[in-house]
PADRENVEX-598811 format. One record per atom (N, C-alpha, C): residue in one letter; residue number from 1; atom name; z, y, x. Coordinates in pm, 1 decimal. Layout:
BEGIN
[tivex "A"; NUM; "CA"; [Z; Y; X]]
...
This chain:
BEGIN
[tivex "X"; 1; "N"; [-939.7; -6650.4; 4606.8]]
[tivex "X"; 1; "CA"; [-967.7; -6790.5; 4585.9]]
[tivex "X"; 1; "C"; [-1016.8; -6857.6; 4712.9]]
[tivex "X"; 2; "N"; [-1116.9; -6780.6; 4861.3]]
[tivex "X"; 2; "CA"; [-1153.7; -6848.4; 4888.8]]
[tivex "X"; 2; "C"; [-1018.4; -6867.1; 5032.3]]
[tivex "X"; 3; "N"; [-927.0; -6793.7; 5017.9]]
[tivex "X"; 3; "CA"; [-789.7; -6814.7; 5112.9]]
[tivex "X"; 3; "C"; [-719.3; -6942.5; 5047.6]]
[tivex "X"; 4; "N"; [-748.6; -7020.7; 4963.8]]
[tivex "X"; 4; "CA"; [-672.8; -7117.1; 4914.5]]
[tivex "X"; 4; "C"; [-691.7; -7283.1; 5007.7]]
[tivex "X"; 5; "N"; [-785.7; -7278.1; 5040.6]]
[tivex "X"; 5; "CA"; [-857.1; -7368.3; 5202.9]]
[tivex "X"; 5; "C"; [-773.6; -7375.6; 5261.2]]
[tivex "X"; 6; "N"; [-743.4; -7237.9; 5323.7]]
[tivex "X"; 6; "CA"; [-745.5; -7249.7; 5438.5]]
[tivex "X"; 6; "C"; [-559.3; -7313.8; 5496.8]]
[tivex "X"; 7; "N"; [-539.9; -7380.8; 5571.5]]
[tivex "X"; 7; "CA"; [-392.9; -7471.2; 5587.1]]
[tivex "X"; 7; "C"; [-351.5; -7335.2; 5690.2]]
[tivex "X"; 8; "N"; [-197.6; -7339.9; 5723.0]]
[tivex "X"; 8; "CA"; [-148.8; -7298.9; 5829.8]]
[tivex "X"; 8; "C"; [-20.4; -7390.4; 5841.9]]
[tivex "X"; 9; "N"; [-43.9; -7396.1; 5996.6]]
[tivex "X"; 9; "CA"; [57.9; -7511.7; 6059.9]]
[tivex "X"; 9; "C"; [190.2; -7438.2; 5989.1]]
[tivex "X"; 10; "N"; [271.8; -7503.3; 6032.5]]
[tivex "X"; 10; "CA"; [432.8; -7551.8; 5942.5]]
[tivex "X"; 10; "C"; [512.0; -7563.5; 6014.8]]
[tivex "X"; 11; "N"; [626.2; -7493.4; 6053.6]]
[tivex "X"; 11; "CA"; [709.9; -7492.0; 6169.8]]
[tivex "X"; 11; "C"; [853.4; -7547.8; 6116.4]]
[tivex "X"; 12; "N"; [849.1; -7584.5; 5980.3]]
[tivex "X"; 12; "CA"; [993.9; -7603.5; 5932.9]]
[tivex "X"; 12; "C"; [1051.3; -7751.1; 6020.8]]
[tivex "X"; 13; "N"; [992.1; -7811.2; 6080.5]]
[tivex "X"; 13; "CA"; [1070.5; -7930.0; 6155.8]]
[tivex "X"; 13; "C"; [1141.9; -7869.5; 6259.2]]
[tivex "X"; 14; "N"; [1091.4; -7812.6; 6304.5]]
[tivex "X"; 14; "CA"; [1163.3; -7735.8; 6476.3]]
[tivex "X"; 14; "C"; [1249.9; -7689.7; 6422.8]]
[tivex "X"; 15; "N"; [1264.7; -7608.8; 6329.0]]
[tivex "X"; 15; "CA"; [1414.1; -7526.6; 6288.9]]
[tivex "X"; 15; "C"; [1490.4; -7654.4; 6252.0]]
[tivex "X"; 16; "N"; [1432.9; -7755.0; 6185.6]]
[tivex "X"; 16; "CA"; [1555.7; -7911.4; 6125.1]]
[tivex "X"; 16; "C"; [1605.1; -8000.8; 6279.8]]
[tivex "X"; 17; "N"; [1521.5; -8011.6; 6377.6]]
[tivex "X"; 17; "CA"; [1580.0; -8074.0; 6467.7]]
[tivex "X"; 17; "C"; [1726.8; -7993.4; 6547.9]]
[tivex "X"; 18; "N"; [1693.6; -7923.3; 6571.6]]
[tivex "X"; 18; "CA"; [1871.8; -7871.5; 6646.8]]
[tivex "X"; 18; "C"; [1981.9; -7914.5; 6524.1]]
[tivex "X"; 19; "N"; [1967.9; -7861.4; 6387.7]]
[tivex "X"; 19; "CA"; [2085.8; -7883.8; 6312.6]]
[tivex "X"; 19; "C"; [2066.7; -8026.3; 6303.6]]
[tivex "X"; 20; "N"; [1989.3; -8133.5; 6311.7]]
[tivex "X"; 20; "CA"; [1974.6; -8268.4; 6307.6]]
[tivex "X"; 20; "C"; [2097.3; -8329.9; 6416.6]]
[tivex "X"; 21; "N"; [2027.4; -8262.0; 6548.6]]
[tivex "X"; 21; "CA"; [2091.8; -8346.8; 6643.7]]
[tivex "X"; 21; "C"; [2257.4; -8296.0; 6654.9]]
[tivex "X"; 22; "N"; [2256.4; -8183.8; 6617.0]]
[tivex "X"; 22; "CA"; [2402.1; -8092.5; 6596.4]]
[tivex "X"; 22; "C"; [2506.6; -8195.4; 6497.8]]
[tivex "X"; 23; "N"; [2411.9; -8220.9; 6368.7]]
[tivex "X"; 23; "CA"; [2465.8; -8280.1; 6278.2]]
[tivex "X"; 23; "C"; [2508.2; -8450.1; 6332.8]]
[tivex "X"; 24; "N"; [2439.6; -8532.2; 6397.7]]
[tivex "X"; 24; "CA"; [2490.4; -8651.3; 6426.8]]
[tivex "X"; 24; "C"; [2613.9; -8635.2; 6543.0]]
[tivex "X"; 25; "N"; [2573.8; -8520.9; 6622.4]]
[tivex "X"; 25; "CA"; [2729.5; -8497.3; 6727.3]]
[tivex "X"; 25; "C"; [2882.3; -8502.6; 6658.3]]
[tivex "X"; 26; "N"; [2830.1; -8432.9; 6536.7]]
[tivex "X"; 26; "CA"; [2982.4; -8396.3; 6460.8]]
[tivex "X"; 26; "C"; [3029.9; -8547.3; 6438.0]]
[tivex "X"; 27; "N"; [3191.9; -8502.0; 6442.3]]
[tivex "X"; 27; "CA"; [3259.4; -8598.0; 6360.4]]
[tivex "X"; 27; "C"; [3291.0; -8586.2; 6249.9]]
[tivex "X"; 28; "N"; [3250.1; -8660.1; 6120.7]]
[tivex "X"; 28; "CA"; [3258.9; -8615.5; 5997.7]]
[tivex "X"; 28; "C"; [3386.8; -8708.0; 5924.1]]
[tivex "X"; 29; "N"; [3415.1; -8807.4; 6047.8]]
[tivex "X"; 29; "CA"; [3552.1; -8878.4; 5973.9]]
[tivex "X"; 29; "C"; [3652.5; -8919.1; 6058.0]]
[tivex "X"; 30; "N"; [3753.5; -8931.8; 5983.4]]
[tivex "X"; 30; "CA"; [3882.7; -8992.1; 6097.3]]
[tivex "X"; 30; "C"; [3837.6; -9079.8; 6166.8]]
[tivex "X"; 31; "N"; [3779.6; -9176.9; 6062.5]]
[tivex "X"; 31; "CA"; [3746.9; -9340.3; 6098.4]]
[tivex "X"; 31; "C"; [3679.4; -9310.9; 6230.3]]
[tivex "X"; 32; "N"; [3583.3; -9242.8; 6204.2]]
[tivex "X"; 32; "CA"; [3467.5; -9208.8; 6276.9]]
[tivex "X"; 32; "C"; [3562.2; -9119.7; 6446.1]]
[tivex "X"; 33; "N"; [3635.5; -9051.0; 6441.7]]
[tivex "X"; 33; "CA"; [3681.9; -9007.8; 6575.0]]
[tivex "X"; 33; "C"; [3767.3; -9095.9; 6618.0]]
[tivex "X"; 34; "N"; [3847.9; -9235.8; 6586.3]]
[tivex "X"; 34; "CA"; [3906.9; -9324.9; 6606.8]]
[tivex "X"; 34; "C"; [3832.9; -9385.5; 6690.6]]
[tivex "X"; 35; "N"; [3723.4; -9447.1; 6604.5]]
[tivex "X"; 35; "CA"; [3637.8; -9548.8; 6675.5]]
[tivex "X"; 35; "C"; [3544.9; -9465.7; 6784.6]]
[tivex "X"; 36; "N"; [3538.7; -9358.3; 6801.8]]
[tivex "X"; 36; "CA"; [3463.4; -9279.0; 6931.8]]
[tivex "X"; 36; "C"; [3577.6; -9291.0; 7042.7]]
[tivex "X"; 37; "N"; [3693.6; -9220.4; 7014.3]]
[tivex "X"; 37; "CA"; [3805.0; -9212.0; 7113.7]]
[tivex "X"; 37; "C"; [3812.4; -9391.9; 7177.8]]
[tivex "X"; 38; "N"; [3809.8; -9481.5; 7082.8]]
[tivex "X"; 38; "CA"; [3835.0; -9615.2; 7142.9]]
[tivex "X"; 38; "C"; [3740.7; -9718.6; 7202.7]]
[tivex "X"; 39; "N"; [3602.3; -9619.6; 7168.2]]
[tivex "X"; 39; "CA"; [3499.5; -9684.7; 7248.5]]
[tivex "X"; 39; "C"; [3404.5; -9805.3; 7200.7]]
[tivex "X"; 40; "N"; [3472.8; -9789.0; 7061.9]]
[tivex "X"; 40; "CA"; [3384.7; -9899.7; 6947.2]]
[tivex "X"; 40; "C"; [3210.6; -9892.7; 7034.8]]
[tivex "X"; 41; "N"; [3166.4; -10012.4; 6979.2]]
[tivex "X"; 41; "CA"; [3068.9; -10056.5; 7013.8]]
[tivex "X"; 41; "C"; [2982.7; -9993.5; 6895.5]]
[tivex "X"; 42; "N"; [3003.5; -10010.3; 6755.4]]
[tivex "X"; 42; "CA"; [2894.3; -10003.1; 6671.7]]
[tivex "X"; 42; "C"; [2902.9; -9844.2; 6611.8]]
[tivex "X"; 43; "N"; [2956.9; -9737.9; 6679.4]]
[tivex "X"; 43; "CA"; [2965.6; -9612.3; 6623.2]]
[tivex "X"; 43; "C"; [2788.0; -9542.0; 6570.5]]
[tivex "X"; 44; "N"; [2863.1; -9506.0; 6479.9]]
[tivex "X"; 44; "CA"; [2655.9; -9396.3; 6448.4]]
[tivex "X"; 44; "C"; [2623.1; -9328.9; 6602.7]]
[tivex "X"; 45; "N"; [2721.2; -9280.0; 6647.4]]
[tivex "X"; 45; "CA"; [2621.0; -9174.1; 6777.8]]
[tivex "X"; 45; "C"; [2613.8; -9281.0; 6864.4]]
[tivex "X"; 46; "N"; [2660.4; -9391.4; 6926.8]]
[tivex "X"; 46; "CA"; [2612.3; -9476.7; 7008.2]]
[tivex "X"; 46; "C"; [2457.2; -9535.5; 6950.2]]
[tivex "X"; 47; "N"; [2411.9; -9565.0; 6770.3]]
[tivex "X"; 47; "CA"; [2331.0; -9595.6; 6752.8]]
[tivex "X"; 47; "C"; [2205.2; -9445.9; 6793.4]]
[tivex "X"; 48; "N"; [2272.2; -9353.7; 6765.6]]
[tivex "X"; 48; "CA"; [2184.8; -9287.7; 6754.3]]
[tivex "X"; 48; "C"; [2157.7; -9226.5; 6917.1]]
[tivex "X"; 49; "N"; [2208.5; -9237.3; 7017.2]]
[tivex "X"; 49; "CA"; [2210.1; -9222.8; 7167.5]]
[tivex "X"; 49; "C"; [2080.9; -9345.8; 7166.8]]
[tivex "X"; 50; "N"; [2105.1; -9442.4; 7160.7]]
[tivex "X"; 50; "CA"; [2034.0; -9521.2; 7151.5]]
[tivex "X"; 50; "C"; [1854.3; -9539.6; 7118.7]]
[tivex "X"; 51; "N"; [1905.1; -9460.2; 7021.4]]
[tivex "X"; 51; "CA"; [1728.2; -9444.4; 6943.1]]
[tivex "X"; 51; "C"; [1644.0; -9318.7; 6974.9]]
[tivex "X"; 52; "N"; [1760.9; -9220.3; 6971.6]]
[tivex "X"; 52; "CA"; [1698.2; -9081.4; 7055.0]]
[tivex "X"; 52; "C"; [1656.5; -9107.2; 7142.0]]
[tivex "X"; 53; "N"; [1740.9; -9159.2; 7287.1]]
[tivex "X"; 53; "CA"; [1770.9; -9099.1; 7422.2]]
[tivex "X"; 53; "C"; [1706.8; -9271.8; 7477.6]]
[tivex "X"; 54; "N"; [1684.0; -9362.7; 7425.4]]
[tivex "X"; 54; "CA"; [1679.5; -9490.0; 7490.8]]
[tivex "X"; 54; "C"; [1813.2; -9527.0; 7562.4]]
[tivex "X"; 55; "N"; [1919.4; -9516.0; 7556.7]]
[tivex "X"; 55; "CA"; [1985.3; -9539.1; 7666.8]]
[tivex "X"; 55; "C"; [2078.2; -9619.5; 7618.9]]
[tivex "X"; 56; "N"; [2101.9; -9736.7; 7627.6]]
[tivex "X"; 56; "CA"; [2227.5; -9820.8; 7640.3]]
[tivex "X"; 56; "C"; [2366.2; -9805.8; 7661.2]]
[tivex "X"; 57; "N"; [2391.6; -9781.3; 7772.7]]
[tivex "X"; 57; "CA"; [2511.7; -9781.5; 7819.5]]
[tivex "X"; 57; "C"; [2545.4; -9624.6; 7765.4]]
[tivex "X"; 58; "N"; [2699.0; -9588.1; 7736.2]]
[tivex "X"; 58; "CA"; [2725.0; -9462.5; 7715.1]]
[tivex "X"; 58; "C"; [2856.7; -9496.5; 7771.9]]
[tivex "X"; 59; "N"; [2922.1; -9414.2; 7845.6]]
[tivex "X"; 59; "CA"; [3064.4; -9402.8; 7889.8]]
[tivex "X"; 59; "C"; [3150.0; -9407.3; 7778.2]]
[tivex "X"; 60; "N"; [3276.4; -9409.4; 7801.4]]
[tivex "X"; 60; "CA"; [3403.0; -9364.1; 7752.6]]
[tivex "X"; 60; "C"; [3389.0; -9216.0; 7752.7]]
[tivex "X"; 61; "N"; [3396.5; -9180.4; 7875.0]]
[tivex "X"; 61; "CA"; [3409.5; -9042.2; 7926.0]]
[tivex "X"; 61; "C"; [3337.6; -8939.3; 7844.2]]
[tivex "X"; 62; "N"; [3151.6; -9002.1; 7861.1]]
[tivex "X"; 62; "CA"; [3089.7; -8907.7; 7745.6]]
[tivex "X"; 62; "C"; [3135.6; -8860.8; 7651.3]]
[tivex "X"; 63; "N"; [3136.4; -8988.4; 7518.0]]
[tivex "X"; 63; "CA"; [3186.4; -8975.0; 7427.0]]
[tivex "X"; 63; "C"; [3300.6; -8931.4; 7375.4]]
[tivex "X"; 64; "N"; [3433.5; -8911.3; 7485.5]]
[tivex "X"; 64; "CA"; [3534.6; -8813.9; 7462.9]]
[tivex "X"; 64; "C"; [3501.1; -8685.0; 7471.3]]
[tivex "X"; 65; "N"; [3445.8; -8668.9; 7561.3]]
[tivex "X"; 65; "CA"; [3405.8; -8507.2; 7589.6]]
[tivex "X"; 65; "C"; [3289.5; -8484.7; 7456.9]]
[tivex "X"; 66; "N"; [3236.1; -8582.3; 7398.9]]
[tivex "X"; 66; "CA"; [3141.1; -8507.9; 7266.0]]
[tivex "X"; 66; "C"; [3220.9; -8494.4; 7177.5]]
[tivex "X"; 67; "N"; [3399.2; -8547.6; 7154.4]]
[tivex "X"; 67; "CA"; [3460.3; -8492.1; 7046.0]]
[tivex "X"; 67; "C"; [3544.3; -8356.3; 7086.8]]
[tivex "X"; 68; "N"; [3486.6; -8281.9; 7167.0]]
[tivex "X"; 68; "CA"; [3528.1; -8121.9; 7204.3]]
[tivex "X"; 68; "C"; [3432.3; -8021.9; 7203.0]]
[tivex "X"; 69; "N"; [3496.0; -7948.6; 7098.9]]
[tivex "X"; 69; "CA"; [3401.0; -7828.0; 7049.1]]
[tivex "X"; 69; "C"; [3382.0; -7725.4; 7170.2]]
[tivex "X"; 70; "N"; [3325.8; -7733.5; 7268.4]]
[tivex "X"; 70; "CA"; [3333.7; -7595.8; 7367.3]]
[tivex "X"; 70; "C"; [3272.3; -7473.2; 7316.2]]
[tivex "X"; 71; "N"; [3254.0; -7430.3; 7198.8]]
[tivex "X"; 71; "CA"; [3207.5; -7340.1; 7206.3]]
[tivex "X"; 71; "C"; [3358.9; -7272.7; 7187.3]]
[tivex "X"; 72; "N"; [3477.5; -7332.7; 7121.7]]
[tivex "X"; 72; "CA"; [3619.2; -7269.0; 7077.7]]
[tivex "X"; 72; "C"; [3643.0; -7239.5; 7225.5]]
[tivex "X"; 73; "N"; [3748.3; -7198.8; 7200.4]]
[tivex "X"; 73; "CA"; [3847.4; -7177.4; 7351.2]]
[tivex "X"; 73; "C"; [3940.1; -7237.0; 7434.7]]
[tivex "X"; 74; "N"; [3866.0; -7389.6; 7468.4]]
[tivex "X"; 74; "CA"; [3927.4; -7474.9; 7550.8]]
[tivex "X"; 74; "C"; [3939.1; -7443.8; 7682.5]]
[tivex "X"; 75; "N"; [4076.2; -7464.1; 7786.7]]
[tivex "X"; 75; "CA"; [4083.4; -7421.8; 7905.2]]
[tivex "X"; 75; "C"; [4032.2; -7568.3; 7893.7]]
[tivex "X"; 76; "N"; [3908.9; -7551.0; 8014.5]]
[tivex "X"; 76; "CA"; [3849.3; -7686.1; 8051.1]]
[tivex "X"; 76; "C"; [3892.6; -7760.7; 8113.2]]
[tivex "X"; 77; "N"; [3975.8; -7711.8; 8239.3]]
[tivex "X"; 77; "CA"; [4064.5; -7791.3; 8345.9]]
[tivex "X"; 77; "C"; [4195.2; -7831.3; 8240.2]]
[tivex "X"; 78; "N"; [4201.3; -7793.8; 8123.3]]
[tivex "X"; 78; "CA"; [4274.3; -7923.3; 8042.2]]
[tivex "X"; 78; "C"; [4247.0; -8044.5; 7996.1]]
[tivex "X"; 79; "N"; [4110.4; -7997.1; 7932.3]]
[tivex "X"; 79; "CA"; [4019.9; -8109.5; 7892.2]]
[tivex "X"; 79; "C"; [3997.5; -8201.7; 7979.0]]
[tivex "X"; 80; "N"; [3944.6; -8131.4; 8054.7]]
[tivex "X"; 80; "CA"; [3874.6; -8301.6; 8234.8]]
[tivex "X"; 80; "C"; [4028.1; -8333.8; 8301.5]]
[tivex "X"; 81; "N"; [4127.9; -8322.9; 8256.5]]
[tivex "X"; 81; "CA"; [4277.9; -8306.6; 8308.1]]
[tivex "X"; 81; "C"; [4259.6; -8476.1; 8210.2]]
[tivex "X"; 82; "N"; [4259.1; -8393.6; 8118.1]]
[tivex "X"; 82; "CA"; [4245.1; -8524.6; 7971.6]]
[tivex "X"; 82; "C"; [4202.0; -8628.7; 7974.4]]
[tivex "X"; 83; "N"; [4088.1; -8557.2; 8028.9]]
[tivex "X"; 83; "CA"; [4015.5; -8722.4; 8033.5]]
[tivex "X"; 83; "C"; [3987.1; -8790.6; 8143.0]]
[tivex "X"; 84; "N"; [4041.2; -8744.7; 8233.1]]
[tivex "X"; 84; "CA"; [4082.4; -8798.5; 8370.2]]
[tivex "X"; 84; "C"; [4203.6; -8904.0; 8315.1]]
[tivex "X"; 85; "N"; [4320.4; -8852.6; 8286.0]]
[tivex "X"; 85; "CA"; [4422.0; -8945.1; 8236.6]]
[tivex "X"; 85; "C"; [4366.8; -9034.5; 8111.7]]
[tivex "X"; 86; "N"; [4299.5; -9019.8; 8031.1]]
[tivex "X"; 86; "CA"; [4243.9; -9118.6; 7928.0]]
[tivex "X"; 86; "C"; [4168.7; -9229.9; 8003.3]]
[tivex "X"; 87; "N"; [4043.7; -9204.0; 8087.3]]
[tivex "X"; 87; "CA"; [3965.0; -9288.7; 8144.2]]
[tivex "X"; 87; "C"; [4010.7; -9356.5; 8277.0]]
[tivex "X"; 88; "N"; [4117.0; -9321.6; 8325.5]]
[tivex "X"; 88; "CA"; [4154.4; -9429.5; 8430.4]]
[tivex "X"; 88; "C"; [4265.3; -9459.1; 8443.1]]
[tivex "X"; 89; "N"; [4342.4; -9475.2; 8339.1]]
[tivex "X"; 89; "CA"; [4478.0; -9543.8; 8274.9]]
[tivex "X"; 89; "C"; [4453.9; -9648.5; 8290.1]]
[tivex "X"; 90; "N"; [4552.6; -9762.7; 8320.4]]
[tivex "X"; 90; "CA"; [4503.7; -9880.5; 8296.4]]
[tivex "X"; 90; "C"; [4616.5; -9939.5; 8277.2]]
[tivex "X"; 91; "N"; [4642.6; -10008.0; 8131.4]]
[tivex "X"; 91; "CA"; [4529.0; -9977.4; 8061.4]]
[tivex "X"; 91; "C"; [4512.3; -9917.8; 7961.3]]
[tivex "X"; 92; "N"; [4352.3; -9878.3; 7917.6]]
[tivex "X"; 92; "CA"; [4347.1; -9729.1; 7874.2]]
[tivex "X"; 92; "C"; [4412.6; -9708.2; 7717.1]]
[tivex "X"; 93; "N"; [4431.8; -9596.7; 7688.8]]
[tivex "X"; 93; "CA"; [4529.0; -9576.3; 7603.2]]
[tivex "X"; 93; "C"; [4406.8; -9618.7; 7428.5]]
[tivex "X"; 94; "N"; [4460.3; -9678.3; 7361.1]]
[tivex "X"; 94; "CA"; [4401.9; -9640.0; 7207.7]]
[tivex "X"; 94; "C"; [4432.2; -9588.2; 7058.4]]
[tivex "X"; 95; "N"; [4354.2; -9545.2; 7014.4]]
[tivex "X"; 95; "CA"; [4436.3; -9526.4; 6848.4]]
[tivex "X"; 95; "C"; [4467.5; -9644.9; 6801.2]]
């Protein structure tokens, strides 16, 4: 009874933030990788770059490269191949 006092800190947030921030990276919809690839203004991860990170401005460039899973098996010099030709097309290509 008298162990019922006593508190111990709580670590379950630290384990929720990585799958948090993991979870807003994903793309969970077409709509949603359309409007990333084309640079929409009002996308969730631009809001949420925003509120996390303070930061305003976000590239094109970024945000293409956050719809690539690197942990799969991308030859990378395809990818930055990619988005070399995506980001300085002019003018640039869209869905």
């Amino acid at each position: 009874m008298i162990f019922l006092g006593w508190t111990l800190p709580g670590f379950s947030q630290v384990i929720l933030f990585p799958y948090e921030e993991n979870f807003e990276w994903q793309v969970k919809q077409i709509a949603e990788f359309i409007d990333r690839f084309n640079n929409a203004d009002y996308t969730p991860i631009r809001r949420y770059i925003r509120k996390q990170y303070a930061i305003e401005e976000v590239s094109r460039a970024y945000l293409l490269t956050s719809l690539f899973n690197f942990n799969e098996s991308w030859d990378r010099q395809t990818v930055v191949s990619f988005l070399k030709d995506i980001t300085q097309a002019n003018p640039p290509p869209y869905l």
